[in-house]
C-alpha positions in Angstrom: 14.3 4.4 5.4 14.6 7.2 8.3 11.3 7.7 8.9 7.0 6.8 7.8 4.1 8.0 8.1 1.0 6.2 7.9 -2.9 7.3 7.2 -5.5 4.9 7.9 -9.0 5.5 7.5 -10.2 3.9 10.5 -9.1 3.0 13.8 -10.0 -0.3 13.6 -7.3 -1.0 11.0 -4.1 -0.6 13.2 -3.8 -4.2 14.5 -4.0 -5.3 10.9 -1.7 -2.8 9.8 1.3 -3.3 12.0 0.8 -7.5 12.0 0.9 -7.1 8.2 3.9 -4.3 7.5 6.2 -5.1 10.9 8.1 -8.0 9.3 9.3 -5.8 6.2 10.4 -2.9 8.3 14.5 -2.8 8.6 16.4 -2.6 11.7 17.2 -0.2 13.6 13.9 1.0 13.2 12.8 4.2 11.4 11.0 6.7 13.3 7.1 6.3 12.5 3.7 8.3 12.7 0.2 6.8 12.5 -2.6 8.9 12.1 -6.5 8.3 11.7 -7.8 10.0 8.5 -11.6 10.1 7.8 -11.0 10.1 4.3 -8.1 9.5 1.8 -7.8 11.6 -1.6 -9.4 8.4 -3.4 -12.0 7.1 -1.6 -11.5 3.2 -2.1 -7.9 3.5 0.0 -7.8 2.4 3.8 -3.7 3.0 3.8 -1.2 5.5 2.3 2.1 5.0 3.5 4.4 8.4 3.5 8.5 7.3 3.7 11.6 9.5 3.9 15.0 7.8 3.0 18.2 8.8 2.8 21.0 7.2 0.5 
């Protein structure tokens, strides 16, 4: 994976978010963005998760 992007609809869901996804993340890194979306395309998500890699 080279890089992610996260949406989350609320900024209370960060801490949860990087708690629950930082162990399955390879190393080095990928480069990441996290943005606060009011609202997802269907309304019962709290997450989608954008990734790029390369092979």
């Amino acid at each position: 994976m080279i890089k992610y992007t996260v949406y989350l609809t609320d900024r209370e869901l960060i801490a949860d978010f990087v708690r629950a996804g930082t162990p399955y993340l390879p190393e080095p890194r990928p480069a990441a963005t996290l943005l606060i979306q009011p609202g997802l395309a269907n309304p019962a998500l709290l997450v989608q998760i954008e990734a790029l890699a390369a092979i």
